[in-house]
C-alpha positions as a printed Julia matrix, in Angstrom:
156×3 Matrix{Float64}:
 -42.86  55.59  -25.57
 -40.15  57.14  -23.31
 -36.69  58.09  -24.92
 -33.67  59.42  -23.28
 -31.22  61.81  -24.49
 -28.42  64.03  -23.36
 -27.72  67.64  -25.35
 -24.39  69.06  -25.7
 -22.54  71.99  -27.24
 -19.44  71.46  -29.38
 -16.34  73.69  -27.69
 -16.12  75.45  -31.21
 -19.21  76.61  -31.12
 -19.11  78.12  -27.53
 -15.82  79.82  -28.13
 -17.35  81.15  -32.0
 -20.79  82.73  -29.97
 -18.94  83.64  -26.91
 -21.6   80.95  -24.87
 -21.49  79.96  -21.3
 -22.72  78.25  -18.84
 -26.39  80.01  -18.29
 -26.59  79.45  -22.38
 -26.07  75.76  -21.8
 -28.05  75.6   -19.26
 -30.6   77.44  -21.61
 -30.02  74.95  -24.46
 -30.83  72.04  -22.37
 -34.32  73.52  -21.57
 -34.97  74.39  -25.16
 -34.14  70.98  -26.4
 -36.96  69.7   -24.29
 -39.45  72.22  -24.47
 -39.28  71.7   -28.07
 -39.11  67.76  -27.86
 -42.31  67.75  -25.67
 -44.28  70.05  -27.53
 -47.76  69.27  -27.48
 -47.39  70.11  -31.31
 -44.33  67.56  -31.51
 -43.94  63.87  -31.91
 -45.53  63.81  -28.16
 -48.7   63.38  -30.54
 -47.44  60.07  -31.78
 -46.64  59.02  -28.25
 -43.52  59.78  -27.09
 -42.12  61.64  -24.47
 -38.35  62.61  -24.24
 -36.71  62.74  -20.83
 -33.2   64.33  -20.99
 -30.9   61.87  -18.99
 -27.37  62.12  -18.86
 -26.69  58.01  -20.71
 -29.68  59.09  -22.99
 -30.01  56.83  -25.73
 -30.25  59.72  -28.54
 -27.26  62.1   -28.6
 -28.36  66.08  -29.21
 -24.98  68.13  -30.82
 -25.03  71.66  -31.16
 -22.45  71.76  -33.6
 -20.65  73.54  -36.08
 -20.92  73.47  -40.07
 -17.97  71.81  -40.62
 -18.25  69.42  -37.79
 -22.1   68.57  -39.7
 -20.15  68.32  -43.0
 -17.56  65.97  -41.9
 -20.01  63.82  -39.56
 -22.43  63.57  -42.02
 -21.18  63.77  -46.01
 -22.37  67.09  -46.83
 -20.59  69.52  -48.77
 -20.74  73.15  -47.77
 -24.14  73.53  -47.02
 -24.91  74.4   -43.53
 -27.66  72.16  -42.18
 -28.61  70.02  -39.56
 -28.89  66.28  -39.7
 -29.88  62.93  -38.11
 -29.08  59.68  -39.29
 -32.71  57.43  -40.22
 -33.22  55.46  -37.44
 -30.1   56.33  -35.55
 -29.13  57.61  -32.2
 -27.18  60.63  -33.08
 -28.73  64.39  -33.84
 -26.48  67.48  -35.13
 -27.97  70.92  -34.66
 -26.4   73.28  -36.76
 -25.3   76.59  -34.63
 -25.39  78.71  -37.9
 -28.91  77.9   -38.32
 -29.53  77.73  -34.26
 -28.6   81.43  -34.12
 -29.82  82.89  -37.08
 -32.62  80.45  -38.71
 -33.1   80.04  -42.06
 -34.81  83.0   -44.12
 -35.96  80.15  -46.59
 -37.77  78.49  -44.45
 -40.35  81.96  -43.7
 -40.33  80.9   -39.97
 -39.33  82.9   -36.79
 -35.87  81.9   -35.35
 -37.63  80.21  -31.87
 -40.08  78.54  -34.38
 -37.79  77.74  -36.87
 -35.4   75.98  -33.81
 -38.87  74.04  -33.13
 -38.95  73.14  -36.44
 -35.33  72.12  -36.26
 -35.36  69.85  -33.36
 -38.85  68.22  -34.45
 -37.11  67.46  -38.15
 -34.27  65.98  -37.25
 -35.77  63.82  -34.48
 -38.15  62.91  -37.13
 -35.14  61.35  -38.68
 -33.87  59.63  -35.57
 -37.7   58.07  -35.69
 -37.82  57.03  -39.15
 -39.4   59.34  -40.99
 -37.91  60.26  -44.27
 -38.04  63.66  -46.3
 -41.19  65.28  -48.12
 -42.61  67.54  -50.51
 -44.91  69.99  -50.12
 -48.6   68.5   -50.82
 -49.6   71.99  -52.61
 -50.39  75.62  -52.69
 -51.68  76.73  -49.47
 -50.9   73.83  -47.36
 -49.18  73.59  -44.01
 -45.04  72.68  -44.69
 -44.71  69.48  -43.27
 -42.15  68.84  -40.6
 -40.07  66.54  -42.33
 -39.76  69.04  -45.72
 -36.67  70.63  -45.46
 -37.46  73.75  -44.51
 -34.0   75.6   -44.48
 -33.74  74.76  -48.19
 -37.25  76.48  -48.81
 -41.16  75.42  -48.51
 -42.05  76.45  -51.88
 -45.71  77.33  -51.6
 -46.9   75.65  -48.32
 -47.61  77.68  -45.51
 -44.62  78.01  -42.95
 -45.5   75.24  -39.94
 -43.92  73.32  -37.29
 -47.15  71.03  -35.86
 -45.22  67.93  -36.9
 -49.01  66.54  -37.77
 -49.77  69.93  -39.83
């Protein structure tokens, strides 16, 4: 199944990290390298071509932007409505990972991307199954993996 999207950055955010154009530019490339990961949801069948009317909407976005679009309170995650056609990236997270989550910042960004699009394609949140297993990619992560084994295979 083919499914369009279109990244952008939030002006906050490139004025807070100093960004420009090359960094967008480097975004956009990300965002699909990570969406067509042969360890992504291209194992379910999909393949995600960035367009610029693409169906699913990609933010890089600020805390408080994430906290106002999406009812959190002060925490600073990313989010993706169930079934919906909008995705919020948190920058915080984007630029520094999550030390919780035991991952390295480009695979904890994989793990990002593949979560939250999880979202978008109706998966809901998990636990971990047990000691020594892989972390799913719909656990959250960036609040901790408890005692699975860090992972971002989204069928790990």
């Amino acid at each position: 199944m083919r499914i369009t999207y279109h990244t952008s950055i939030d002006q906050d955010v490139i004025e807070k990290y100093k960004l420009r154009n090359t960094d967008e530019i480097q975004f956009d490339f990300l965002i699909m390298c990570y969406l067509n990961s042969p360890d992504g949801w291209s194992q379910d069948g999909y393949f995600f071509e960035p367009s610029d009317n693409g169906k699913i909407r990609i933010r890089l976005s600020s805390t408080d932007v994430i906290n106002k679009a999406c009812g959190f309170s002060g925490k600073a995650l990313s989010c993706a409505i169930l079934g919906g056609t909008k995705m919020y990236l948190n920058a915080e997270r984007w630029f520094h990972g999550s030390k919780e989550s035991k991952l390295k910042l480009e695979d904890y960004r994989q793990y990002m991307v593949s979560h939250e699009m999880g979202h978008i394609l109706g998966k809901e949140h998990v636990k971990c199954s047990g000691k020594g297993s892989l972390a799913p990619i719909m656990l959250q992560h960036t609040i901790g993996i408890g005692e699975c084994i860090p992972n971002t295979d989204v069928k790990g």
